[in-house]
Backbone as CSV, one residue per row, in Angstrom:
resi,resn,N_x,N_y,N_z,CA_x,CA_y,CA_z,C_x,C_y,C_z
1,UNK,-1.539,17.497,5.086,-1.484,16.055,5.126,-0.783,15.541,3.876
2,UNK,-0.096,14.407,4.343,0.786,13.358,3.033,0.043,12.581,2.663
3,UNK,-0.224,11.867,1.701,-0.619,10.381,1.774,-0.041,9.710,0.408
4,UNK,0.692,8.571,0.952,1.229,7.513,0.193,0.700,6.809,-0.207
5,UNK,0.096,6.410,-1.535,-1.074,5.829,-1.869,-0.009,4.612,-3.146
6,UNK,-0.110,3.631,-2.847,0.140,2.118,-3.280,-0.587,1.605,-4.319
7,UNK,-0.389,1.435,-5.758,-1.244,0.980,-6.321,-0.942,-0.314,-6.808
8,UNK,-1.266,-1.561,-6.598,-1.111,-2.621,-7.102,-1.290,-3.175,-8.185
9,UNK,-0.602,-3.777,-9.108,-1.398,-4.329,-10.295,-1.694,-5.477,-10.103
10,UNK,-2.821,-5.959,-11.168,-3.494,-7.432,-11.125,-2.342,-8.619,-10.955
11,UNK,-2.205,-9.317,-9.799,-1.511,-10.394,-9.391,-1.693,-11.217,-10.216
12,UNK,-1.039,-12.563,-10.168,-1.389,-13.833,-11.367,-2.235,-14.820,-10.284
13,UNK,-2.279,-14.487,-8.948,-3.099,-15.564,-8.352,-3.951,-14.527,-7.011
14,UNK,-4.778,-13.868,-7.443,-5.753,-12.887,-6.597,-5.777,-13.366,-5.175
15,UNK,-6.061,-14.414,-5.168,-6.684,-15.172,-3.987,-5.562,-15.060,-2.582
16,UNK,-4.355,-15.665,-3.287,-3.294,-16.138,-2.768,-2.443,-14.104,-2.214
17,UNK,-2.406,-13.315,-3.222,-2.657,-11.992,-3.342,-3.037,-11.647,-1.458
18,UNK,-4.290,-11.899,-2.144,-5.690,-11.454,-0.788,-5.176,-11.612,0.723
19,UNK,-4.982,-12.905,0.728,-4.730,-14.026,1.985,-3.543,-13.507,2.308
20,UNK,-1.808,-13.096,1.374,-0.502,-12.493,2.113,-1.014,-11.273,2.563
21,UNK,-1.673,-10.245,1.768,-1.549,-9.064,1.910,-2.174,-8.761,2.932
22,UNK,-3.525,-9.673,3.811,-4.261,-9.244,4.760,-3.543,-10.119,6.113
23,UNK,-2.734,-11.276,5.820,-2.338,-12.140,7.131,-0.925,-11.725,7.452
24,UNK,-0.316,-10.936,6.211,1.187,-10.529,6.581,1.636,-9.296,6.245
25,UNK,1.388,-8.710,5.053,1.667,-7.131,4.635,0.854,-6.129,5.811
26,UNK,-0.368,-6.355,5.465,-0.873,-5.385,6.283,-0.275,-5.176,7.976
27,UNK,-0.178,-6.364,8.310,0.470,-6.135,9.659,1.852,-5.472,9.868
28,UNK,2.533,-5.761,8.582,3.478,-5.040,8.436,3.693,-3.362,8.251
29,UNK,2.826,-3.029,7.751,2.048,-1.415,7.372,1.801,-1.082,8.735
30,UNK,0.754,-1.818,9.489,0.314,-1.100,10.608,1.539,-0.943,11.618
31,UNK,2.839,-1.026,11.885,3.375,-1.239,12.668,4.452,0.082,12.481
32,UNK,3.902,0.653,11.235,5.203,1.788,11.192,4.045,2.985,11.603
33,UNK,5.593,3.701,12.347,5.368,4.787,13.436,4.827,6.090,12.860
34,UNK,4.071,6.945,13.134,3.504,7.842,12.993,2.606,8.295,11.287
35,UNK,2.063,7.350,11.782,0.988,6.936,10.386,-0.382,7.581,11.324
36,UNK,-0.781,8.713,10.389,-2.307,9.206,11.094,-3.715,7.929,10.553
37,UNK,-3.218,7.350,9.680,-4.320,6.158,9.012,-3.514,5.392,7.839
38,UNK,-4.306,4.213,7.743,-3.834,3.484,6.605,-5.205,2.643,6.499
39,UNK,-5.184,2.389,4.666,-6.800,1.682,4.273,-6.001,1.338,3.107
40,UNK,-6.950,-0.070,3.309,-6.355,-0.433,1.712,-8.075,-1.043,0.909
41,UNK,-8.198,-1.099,-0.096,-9.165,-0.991,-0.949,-9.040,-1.759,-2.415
42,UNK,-9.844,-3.139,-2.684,-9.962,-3.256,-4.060,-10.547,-2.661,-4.943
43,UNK,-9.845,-2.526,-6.043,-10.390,-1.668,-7.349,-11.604,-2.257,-8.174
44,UNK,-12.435,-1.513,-8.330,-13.591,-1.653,-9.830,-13.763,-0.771,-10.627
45,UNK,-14.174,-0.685,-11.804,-14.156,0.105,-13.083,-15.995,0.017,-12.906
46,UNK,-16.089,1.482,-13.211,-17.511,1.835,-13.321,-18.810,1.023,-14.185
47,UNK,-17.785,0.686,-15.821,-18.566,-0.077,-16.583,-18.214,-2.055,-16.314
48,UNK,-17.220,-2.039,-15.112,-17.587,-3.341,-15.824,-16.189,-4.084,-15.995
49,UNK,-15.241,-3.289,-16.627,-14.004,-3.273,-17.380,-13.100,-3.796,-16.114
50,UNK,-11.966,-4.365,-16.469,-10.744,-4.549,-15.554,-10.329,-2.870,-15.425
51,UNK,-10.382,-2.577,-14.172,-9.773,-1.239,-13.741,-7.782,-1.564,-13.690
52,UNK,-7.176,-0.705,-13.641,-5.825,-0.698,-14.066,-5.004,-1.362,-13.025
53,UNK,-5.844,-1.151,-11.838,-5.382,-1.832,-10.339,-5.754,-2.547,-9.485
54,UNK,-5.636,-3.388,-9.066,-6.316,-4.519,-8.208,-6.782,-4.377,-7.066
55,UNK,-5.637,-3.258,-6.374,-5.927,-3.039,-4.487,-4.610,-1.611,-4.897
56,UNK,-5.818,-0.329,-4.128,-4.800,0.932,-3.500,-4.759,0.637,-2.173
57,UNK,-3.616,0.640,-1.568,-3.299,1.401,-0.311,-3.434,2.568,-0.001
58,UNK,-3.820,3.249,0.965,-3.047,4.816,1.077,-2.682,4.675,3.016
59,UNK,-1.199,5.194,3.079,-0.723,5.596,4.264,-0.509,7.181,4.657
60,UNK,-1.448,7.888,5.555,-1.316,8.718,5.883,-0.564,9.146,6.723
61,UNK,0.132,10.813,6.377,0.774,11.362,8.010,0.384,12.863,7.689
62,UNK,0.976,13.141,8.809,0.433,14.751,9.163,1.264,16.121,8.708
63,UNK,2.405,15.740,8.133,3.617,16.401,6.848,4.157,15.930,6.427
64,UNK,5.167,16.268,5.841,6.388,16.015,4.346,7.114,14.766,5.601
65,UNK,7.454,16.147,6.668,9.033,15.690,7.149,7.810,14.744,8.376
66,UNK,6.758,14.141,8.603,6.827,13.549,9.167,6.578,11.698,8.876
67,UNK,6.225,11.930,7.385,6.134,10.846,6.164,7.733,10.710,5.752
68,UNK,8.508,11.463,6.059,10.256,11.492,5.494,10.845,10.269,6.974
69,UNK,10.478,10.622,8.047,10.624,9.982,9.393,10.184,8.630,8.890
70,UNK,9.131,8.238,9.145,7.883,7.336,9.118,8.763,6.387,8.257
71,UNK,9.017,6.080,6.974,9.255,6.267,5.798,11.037,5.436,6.180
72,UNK,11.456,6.427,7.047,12.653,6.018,7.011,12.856,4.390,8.475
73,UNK,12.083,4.393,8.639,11.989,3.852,9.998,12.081,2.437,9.465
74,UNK,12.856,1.172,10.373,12.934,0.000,10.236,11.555,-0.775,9.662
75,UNK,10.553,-0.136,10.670,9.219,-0.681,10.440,9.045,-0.961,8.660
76,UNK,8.967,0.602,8.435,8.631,1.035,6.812,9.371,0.134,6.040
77,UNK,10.816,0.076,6.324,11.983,-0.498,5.797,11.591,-2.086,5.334
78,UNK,11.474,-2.270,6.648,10.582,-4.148,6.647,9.618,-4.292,5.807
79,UNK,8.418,-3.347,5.673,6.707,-3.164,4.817,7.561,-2.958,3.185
80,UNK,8.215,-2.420,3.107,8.928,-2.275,1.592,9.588,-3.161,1.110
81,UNK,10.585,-3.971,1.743,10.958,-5.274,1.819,10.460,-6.613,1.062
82,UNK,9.073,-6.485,1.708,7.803,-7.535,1.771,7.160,-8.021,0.155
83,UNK,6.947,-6.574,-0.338,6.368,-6.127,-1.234,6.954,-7.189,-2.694
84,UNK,7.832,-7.207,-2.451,8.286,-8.318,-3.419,7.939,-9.938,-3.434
85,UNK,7.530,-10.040,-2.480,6.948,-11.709,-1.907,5.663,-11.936,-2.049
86,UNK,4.501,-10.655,-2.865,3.494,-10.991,-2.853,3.029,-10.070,-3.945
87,UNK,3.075,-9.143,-5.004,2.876,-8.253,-5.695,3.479,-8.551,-7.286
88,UNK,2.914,-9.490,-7.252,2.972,-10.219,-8.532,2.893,-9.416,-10.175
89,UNK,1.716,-8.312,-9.454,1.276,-7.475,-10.766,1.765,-5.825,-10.766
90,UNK,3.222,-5.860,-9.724,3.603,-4.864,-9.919,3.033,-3.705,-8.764
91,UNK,3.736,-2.571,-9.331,3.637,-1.787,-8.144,3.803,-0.223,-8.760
92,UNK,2.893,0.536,-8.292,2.712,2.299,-9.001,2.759,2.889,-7.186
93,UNK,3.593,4.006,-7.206,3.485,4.490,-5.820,3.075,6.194,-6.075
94,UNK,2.890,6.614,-5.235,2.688,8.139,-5.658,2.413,8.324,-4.322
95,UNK,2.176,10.027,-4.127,2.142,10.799,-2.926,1.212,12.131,-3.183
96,UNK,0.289,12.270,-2.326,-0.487,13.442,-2.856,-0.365,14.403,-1.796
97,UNK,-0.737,15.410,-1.513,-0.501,15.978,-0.266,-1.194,17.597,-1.066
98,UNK,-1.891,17.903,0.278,-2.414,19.377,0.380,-1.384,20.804,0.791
């Protein structure tokens, strides 16, 4: 398994953040092709502290070359696009895979 995991940094307006990413990004995510799952998740720090990230994503697939597909697809193309219209606090991407 792949997984593309999205890390957001702290936006300048959370709220506003919240409301694109769940009424328009996300729909945008769900629509690209051969994704075994996708979750997205706000961050907390154990003590208390501002944790480094606001909200991870992670988009799963089932290999390299089928996250290389996925990835390349209009859908994806569009969800990457987006990312600039609402990600105020930046953006860390990474890929982990077994």
């Amino acid at each position: 398994m792949h997984v593309l995991t999205v890390c957001y940094g702290h936006p300048t307006d959370p709220a506003a953040f919240d409301a694109y990413y769940t009424s328009t990004h996300a729909p945008l995510v769900e629509k690209i092709p051969g994704m075994t799952s996708f979750t997205h998740r706000h961050c907390a720090s154990p003590d208390g502290s501002q944790p480094p990230y606001f909200l991870i994503a992670e988009l799963s697939f089932p290999s390299q070359e089928a996250m290389g597909a996925s990835l390349s697809s209009p859908e994806a193309q569009a969800a990457t696009a987006d990312v600039p219209n609402f990600a105020t606090g930046g953006v860390t991407i990474f890929i982990a895979y077994d």
